[in-house]
MIMAR-551225 format. One line per 8 residues: number of its first residue (from 1); their letters; for each residue x, y, z of N, C-alpha, C, O. Coordinates in steps of 0.2 Angstrom, whole numbers, always signed. Atoms other than C-alpha are relative to their C-alpha. Layout:
residues N
NUM) A) X,Y,Z,X,Y,Z,X,Y,Z,X,Y,Z | ...
This chain:
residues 314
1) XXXXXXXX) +3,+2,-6,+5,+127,+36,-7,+3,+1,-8,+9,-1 | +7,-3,-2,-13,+130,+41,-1,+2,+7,+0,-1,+12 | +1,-3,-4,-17,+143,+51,-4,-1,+6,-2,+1,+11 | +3,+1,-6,-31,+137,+60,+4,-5,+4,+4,-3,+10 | -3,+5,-5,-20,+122,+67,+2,+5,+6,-1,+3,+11 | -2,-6,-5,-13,+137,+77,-3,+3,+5,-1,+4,+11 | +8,-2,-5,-29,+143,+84,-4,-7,+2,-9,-6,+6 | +3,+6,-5,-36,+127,+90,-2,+1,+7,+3,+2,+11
9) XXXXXXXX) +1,+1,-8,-43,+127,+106,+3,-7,+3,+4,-7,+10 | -2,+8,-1,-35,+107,+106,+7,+2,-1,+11,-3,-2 | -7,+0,+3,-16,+115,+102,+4,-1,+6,+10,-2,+5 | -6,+1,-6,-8,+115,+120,-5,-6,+4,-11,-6,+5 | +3,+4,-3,-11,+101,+130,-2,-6,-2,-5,-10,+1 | +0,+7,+2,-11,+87,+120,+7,-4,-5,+10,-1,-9 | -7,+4,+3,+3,+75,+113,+0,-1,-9,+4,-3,-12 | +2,+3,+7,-5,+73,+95,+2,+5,-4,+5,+9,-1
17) XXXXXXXX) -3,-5,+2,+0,+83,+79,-5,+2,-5,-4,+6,-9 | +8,-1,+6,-18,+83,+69,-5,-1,+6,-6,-5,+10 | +4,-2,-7,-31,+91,+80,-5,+2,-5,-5,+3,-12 | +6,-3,+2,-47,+98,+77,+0,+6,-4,+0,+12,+0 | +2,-6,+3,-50,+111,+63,-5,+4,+3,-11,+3,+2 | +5,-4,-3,-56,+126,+72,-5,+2,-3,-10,+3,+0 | +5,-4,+4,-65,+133,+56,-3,-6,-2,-1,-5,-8 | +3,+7,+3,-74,+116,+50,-8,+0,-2,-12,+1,+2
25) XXXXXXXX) +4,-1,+3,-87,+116,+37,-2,-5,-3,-3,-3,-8 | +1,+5,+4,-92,+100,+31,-3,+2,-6,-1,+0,-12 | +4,-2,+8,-105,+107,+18,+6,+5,-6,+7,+5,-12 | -5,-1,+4,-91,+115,+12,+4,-4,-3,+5,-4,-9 | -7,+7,+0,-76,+102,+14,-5,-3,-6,-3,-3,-12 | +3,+5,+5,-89,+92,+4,-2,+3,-10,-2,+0,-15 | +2,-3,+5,-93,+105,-8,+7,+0,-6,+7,-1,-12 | -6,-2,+1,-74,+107,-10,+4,-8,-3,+8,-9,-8
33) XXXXXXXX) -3,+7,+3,-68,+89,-13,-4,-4,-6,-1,-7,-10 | +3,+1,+8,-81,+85,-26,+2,+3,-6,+0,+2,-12 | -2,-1,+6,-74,+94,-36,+7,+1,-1,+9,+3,-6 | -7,+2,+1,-56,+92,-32,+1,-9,-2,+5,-12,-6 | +0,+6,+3,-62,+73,-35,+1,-1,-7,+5,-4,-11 | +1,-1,+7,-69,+77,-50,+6,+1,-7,+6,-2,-13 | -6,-2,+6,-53,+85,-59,+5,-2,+3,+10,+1,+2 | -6,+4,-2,-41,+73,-49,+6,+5,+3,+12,+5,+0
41) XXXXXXXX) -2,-8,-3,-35,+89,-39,+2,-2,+6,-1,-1,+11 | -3,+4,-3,-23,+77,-31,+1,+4,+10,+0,+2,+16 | -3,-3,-6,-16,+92,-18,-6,+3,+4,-6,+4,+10 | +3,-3,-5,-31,+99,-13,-4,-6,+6,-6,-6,+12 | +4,+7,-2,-40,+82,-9,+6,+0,+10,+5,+0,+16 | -7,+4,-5,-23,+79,+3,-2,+8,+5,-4,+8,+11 | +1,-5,-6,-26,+98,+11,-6,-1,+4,-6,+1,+10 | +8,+1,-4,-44,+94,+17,+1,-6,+4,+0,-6,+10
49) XXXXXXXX) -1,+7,-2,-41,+77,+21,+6,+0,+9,+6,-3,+14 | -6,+4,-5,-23,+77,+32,-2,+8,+6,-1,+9,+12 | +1,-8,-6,-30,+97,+40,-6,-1,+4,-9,+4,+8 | +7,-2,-7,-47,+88,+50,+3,-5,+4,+7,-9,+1 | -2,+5,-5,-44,+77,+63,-7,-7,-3,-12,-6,-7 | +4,+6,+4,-52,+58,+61,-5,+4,+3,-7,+7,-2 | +8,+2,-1,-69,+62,+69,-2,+5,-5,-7,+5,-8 | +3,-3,+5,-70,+76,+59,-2,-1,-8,-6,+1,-12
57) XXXXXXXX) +1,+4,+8,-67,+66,+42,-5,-5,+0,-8,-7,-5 | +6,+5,+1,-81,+53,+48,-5,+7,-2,-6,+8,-8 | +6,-5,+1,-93,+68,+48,+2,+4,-8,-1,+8,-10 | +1,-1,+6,-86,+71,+31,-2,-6,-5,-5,-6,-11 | +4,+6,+2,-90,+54,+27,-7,-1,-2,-10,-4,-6 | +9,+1,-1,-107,+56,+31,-1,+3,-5,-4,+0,-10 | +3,-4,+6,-109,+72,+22,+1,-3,-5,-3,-3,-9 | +0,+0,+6,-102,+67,+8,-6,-6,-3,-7,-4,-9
65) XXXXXXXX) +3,+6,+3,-113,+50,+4,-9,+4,-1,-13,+3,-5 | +10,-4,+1,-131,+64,+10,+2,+4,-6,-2,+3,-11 | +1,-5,+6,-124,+75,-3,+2,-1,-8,+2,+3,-13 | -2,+1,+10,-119,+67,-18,-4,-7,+0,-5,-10,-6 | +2,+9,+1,-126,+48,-15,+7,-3,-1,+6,-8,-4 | -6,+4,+1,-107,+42,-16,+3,-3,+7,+2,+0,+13 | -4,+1,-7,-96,+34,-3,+8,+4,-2,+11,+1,-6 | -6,-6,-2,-81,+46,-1,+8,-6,-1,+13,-4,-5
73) XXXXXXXX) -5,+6,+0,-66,+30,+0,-1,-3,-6,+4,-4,-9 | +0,+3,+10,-73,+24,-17,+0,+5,-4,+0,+4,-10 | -1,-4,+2,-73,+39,-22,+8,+4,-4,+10,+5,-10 | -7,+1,+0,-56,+42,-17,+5,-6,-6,+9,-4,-9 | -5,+4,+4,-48,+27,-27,-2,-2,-6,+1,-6,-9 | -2,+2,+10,-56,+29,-44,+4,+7,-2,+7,+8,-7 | -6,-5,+1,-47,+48,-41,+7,-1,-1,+11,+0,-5 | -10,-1,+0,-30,+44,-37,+1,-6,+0,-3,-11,+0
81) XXXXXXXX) -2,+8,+1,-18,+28,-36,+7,+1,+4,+9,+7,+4 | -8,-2,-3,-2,+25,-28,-1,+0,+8,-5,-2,+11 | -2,-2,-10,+5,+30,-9,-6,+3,+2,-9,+2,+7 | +3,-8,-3,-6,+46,-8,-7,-2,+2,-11,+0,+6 | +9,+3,-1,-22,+35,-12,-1,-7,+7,-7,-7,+9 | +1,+3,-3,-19,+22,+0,+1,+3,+7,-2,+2,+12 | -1,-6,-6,-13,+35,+14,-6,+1,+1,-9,-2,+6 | +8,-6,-1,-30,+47,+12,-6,-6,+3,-10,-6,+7
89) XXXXXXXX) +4,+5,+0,-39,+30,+10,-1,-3,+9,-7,-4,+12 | -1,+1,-3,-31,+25,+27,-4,+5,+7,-7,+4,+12 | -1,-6,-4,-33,+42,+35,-8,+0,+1,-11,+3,+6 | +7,-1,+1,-53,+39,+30,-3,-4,+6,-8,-3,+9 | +6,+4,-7,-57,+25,+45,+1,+2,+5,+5,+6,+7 | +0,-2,-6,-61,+26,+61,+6,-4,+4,+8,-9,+2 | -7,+4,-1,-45,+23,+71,+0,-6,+2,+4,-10,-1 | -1,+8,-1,-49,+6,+79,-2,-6,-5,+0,-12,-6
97) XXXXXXXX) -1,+4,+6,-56,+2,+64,+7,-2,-6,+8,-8,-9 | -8,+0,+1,-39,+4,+57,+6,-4,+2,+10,-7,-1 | -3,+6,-2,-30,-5,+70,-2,-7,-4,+2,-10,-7 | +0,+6,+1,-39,-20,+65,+1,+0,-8,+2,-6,-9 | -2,+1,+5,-37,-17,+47,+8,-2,-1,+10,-5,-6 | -6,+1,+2,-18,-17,+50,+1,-6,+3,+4,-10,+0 | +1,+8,-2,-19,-32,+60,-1,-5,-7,+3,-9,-9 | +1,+5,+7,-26,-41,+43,+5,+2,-4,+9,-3,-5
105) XXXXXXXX) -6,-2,+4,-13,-32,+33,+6,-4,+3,+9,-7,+0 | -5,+7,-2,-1,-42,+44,+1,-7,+1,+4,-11,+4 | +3,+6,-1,-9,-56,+41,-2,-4,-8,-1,-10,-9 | +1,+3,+6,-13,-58,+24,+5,-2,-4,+11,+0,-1 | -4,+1,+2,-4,-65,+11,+6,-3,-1,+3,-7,+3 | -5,+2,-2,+14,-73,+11,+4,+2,+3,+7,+7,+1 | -6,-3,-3,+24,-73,+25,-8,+2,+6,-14,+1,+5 | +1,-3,-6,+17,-65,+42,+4,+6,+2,+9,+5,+5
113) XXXXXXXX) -1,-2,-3,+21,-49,+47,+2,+2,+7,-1,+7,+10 | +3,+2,-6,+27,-53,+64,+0,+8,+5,-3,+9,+10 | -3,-6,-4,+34,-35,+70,-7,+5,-2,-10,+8,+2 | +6,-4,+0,+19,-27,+64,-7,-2,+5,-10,+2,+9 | +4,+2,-6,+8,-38,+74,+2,+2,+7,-2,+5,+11 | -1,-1,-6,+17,-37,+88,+2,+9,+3,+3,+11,+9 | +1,-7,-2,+18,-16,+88,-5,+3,+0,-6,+8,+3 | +8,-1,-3,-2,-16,+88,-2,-1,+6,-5,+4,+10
121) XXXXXXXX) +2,+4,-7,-4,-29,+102,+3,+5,+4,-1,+7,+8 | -4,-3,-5,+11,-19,+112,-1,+5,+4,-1,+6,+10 | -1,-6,-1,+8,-3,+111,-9,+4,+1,-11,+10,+1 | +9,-2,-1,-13,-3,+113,-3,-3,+5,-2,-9,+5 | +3,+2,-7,-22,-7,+130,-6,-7,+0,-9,-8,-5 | +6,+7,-3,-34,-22,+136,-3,+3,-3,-2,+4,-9 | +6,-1,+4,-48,-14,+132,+1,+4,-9,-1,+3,-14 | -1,+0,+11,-43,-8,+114,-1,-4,-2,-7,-4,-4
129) XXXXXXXX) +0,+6,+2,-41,-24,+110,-5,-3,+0,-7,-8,-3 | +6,+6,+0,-54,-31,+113,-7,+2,-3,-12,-2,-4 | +4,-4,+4,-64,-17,+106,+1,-2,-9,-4,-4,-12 | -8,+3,+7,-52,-22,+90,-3,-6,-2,-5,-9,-7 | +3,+8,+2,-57,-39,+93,-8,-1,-5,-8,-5,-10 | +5,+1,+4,-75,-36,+88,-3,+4,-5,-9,+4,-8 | +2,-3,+7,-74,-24,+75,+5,-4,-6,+3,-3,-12 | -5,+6,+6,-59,-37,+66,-8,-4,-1,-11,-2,-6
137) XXXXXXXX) +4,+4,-1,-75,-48,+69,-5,+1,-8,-7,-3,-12 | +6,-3,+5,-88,-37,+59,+3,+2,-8,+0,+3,-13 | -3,-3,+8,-76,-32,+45,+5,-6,-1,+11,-4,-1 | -4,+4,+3,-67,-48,+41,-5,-7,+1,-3,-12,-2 | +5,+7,-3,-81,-62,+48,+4,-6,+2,+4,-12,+1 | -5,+6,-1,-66,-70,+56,+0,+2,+7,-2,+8,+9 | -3,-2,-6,-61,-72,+74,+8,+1,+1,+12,-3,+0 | -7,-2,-1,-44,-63,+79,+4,-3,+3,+10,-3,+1
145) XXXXXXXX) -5,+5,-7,-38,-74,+93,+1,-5,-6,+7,-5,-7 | +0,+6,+4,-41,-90,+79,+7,+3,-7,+12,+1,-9 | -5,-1,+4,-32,-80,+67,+10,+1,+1,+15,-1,-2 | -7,-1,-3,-17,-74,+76,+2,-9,+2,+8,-11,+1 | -3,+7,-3,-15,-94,+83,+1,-3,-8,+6,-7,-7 | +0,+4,+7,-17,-101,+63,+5,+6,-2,+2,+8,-7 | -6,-5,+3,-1,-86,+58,+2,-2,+4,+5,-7,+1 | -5,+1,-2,+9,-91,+72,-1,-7,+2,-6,-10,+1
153) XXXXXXXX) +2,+5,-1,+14,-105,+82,+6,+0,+7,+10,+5,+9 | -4,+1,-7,+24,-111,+100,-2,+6,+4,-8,+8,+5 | +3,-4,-6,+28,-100,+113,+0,+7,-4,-2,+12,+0 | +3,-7,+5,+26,-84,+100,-7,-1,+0,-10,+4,+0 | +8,-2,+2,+8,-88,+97,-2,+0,+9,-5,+5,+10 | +3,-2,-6,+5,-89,+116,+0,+5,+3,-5,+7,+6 | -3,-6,+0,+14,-73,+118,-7,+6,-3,-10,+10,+0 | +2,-4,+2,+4,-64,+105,-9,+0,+3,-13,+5,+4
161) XXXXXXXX) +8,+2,-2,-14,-71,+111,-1,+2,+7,-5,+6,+8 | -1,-3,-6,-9,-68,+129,+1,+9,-2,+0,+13,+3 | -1,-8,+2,-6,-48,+120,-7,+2,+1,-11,+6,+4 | +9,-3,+5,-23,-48,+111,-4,+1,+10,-7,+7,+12 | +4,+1,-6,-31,-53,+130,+4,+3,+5,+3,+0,+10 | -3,-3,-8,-21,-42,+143,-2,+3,+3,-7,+7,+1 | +7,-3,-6,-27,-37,+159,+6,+4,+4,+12,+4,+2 | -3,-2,-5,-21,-27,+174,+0,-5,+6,-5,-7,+10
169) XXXXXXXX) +3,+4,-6,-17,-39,+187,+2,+1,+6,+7,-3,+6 | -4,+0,-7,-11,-36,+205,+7,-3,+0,+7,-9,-1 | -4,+6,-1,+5,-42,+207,+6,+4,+6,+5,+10,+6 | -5,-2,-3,+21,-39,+220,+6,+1,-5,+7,-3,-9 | -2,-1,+4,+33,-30,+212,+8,-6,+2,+12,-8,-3 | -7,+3,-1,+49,-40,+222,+0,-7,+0,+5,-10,+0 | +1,+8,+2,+39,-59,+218,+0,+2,-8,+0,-3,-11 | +0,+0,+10,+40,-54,+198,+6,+1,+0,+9,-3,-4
177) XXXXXXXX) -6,-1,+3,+57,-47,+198,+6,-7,+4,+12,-8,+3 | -3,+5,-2,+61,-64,+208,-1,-6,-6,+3,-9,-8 | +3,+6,+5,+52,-76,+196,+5,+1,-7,+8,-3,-10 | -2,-3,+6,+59,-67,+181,+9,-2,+0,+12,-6,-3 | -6,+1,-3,+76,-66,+188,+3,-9,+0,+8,-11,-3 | +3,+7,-2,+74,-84,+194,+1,-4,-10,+4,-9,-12 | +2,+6,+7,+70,-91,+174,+8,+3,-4,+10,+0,-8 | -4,-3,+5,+86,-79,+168,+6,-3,+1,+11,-2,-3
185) XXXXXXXX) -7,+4,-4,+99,-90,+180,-1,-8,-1,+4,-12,-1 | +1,+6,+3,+92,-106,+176,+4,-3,-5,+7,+1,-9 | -1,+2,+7,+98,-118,+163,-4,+2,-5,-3,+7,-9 | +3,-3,+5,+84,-116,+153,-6,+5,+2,-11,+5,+6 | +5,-3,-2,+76,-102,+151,-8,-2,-2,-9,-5,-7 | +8,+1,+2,+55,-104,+153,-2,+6,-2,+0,+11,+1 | +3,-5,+1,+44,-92,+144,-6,+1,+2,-10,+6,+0 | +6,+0,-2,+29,-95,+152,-1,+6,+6,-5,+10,+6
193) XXXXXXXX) +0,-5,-5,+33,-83,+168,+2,+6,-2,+1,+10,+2 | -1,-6,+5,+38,-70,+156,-6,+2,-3,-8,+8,-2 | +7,-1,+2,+21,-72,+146,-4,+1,+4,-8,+5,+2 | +6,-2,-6,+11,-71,+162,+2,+5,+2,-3,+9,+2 | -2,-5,-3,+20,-57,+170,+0,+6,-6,-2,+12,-4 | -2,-5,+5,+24,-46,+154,-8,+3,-3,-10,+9,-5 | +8,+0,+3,+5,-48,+148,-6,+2,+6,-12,+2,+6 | +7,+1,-8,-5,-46,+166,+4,+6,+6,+4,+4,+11
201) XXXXXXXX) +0,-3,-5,+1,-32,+175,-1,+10,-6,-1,+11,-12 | +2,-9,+1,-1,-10,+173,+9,+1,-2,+14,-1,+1 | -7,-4,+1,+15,+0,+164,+5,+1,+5,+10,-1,+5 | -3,-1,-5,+20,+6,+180,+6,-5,+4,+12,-5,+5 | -4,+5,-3,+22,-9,+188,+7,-3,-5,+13,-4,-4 | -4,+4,+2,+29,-18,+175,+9,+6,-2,+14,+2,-4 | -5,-4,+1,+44,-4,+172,+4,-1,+8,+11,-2,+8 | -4,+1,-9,+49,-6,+192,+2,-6,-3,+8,-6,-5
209) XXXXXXXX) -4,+7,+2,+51,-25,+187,+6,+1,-5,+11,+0,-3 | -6,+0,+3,+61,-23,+173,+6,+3,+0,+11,+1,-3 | -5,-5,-2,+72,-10,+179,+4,-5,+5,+10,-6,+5 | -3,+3,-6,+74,-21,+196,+5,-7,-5,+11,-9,-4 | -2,+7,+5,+77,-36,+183,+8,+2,-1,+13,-1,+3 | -4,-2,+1,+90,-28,+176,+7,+2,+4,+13,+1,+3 | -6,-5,-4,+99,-19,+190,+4,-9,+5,+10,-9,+6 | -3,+5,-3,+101,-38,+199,+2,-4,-6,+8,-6,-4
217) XXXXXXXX) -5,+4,+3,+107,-47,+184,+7,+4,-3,+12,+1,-5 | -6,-5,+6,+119,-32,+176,+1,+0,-6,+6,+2,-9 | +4,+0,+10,+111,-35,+158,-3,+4,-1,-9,+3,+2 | +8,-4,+6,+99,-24,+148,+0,-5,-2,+4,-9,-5 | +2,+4,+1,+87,-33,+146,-2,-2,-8,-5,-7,-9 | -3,+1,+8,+90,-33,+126,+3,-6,-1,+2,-10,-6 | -4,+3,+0,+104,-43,+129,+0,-7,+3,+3,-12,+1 | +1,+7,-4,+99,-55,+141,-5,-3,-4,-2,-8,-6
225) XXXXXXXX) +6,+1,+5,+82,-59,+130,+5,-3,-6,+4,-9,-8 | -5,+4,+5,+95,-62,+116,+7,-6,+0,+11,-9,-4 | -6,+6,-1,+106,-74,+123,-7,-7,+4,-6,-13,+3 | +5,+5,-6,+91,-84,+134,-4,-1,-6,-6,-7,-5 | +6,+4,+4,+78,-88,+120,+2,+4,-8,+5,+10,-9 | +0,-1,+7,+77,-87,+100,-5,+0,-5,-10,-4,-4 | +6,+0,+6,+66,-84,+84,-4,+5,+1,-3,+11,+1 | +5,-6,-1,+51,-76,+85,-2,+2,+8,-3,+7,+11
233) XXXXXXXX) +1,-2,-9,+47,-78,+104,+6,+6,+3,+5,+10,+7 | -6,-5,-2,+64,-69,+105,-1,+8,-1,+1,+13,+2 | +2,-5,+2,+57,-56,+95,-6,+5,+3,-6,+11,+4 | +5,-2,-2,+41,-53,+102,+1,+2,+9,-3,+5,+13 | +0,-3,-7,+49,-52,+121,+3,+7,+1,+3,+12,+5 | -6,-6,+1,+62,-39,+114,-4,+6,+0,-2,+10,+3 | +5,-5,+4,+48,-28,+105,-4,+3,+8,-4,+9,+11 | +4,-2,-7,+38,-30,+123,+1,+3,+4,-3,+5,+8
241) XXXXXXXX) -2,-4,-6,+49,-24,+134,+4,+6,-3,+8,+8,+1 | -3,-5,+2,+56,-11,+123,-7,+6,-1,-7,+12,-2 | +8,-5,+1,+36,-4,+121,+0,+1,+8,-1,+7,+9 | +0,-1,-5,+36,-6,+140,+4,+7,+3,+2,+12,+6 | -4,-5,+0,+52,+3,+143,-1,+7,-4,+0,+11,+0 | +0,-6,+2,+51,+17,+132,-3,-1,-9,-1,-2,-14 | +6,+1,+6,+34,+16,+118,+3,+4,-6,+1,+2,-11 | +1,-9,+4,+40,+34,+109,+6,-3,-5,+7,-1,-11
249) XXXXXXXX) -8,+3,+4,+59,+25,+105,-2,-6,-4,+1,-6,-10 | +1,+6,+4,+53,+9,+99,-4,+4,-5,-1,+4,-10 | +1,-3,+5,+41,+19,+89,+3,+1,-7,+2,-2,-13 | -5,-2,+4,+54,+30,+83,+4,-4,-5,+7,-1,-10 | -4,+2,+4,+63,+16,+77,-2,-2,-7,+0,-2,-13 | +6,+2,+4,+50,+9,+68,+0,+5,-7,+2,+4,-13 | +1,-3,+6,+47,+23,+57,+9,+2,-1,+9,+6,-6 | -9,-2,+2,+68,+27,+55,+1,-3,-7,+4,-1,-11
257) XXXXXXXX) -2,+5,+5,+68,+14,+42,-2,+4,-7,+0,+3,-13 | +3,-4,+8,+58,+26,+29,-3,-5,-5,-3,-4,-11 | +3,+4,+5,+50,+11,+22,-10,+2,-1,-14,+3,+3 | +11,+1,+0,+30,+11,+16,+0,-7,-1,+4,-11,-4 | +4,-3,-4,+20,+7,+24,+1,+1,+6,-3,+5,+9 | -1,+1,-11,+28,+2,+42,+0,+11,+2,-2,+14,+7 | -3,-6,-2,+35,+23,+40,-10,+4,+1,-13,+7,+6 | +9,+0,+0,+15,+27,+36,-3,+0,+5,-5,+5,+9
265) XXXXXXXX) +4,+4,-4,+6,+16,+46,+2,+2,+8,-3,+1,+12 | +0,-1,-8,+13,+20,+64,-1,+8,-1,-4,+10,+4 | +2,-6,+1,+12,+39,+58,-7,-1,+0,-9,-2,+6 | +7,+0,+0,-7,+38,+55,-4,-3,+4,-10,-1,+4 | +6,+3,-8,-12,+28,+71,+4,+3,+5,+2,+2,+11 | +0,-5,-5,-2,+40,+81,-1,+6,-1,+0,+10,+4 | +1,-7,+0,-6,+57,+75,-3,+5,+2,-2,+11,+1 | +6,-3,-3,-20,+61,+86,+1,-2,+6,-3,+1,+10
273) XXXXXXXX) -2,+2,-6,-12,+52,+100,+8,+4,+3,+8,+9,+6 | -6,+0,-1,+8,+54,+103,+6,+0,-4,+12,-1,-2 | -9,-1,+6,+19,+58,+87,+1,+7,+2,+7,+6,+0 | -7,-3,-1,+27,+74,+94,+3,-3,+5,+9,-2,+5 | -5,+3,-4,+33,+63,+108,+4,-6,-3,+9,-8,-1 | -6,+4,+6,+38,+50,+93,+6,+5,+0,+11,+5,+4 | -4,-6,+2,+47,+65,+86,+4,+1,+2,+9,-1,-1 | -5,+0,-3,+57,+68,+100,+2,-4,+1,+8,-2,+0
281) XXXXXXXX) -5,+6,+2,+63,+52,+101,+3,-2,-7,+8,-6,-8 | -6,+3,+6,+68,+51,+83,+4,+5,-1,+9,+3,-5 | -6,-5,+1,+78,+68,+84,+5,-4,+5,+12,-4,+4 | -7,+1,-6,+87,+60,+99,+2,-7,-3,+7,-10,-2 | -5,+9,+4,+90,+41,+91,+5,+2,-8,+10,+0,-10 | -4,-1,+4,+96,+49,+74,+2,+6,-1,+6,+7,-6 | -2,-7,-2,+98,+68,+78,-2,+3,-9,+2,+6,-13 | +3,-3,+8,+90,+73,+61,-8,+2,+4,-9,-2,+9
289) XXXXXXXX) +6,+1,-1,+71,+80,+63,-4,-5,-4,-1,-6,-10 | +4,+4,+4,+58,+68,+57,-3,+4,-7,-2,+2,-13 | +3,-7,+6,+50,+85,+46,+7,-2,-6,+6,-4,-12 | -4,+1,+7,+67,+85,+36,+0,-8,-2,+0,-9,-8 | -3,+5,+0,+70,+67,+36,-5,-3,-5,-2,-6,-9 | +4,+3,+3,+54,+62,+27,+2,+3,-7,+2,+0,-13 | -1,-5,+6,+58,+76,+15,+6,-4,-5,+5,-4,-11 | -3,+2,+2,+74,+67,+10,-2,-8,-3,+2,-10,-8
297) XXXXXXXX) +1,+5,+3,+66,+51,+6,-8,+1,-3,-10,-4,-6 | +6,+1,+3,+48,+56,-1,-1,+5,-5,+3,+10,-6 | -1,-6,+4,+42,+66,-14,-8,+0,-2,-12,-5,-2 | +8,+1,+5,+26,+73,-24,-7,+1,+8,-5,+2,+14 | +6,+0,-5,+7,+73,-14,+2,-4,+5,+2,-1,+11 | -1,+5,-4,+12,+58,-5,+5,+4,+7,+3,+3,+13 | -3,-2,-3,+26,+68,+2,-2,+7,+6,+0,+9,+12 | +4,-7,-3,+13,+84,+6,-3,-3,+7,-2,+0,+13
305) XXXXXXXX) +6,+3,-4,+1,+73,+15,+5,-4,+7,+3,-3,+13 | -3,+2,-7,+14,+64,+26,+6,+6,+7,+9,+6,+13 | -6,-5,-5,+24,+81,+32,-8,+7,+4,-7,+12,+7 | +4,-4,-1,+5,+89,+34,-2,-6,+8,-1,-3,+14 | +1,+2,-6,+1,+74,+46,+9,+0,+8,+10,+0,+14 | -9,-2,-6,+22,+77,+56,-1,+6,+1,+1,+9,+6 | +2,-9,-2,+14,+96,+54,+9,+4,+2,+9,+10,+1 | -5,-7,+1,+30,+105,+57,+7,-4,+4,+8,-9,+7
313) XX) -7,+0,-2,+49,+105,+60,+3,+0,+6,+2,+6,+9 | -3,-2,-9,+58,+103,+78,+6,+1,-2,+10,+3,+2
């Protein structure tokens, strides 16, 4: 464990698990990983890399490119290969940039990743997104909105396009949980007042409505959602109102599965944010800490670098 984590001026008072290295040296970190590059000196690369927080690895970015002429990311992947090299690789962008990197990664190739898409959209704010929007823009020369509409299609692609674009919008809380209520007694349910109301109001609110939803039909709304609409729309309302409801649990579940990259990838875009509030919910969904539980499915650098970013045992 690294000691300065300890000493941090950034250690109480914030929800993240990779904070600011209080001793930070870039001329050094630089001095230090060129020649862990150099002799493919897999563990120490992973101890510099997962011990500064991102803005500090941009400002190693930098230096490294003033001080050797090299780019630090290509540098990285004629060093190593594997999990550990796509991890550190990761761990190297700036995080919105990143968002929108995994937005592509759910997009490329065959098939669509829909649950990855839809844990971006969910769980990231109007203006993220839209921040997101124009840096997918600059590092991919595509428009986001076009692409998410050409991956999906029906009321799933309205859903997600309606995500990318969400606002705060005034609303009563006793006409939402009437309309809502209203489409779940119907013969058929409509997903359009679901799409507009689930996508266009503030956390708060929308937690009152679902609760209210709930308590006048005598369904969780899991189950109502699973009997009223089907497919991907089904999917994307369920995801929605369970990032609503409780972000840190759907998270958690997310990474339960111990697969790479999904177990990676929500580690690495919360770790500066809200993984010990993951954490907690993954002790209480499957009563193991997340620290040992990595331990039993991972192994080698790969395994250093993702128990350095979980940082310690609850």
């Amino acid at each position: 464990m690294d000691a300065d984590y300890y000493r941090s001026e950034m250690y109480w008072g914030t929800l993240g698990t990779v904070r600011p290295h209080s001793n930070f040296h870039p001329d050094r970190d630089v001095m230090e990983l060129q020649t862990a590059l150099e002799k493919k000196d897999c563990a120490n690369i992973v101890r510099i890399l997962t011990n500064r927080n991102n803005a500090q690895r941009q400002v190693l970015v930098k230096t490294f490119e003033e001080l050797t002429q090299k780019d630090l990311s290509s540098t990285v992947k004629k060093a190593l290969s594997g999990d550990v090299e796509t991890l550190l690789l990761e761990l190297l962008m700036p995080p919105l940039h990143y968002e929108a990197y995994r937005l592509e990664m759910a997009m490329v190739g065959l098939g669509t990743d829909e649950e990855s898409l839809l844990e971006i959209l969910c769980t990231l704010t109007g203006p993220q997104l839209k921040e997101i929007s124009e840096i997918y823009k600059q590092m991919y020369k595509k428009d986001l909105e076009k692409e998410l509409k050409g991956e999906t299609s029906g009321d799933f692609a309205k859903l997600v396009v309606a995500l990318l674009n969400k606002s705060d919008v005034a609303g009563l809380v006793y006409k939402d949980v009437e309309t809502l209520v209203a489409t779940l007694n119907g013969k058929k349910c409509e997903a359009a007042p679901w799409i507009d109301i689930l996508t266009s109001r503030d956390p708060e609110h929308l937690q009152k409505v679902l609760d209210e939803v709930e308590f006048q039909t005598g369904l969780f709304l899991d189950e109502a959602l699973e009997k009223r609409f089907s497919g991907d729309f089904r999917l994307g309302l369920k995801v929605l109102v369970q990032c609503i409801q409780n972000p840190d649990l759907y998270l958690a579940k997310r990474i339960s599965t111990m697969k790479i990259p999904q177990t990676q990838r929500v580690m690495v875009s919360h770790c500066e944010e809200d993984l010990l509030c993951i954490r907690a919910a993954f002790i209480k969904l499957t009563g193991n800490s997340l620290y040992s539980t990595l331990q039993k499915h991972f192994k080698g650098d790969f395994l250093t670098a993702l128990l350095n970013i979980c940082r310690s045992e609850d």
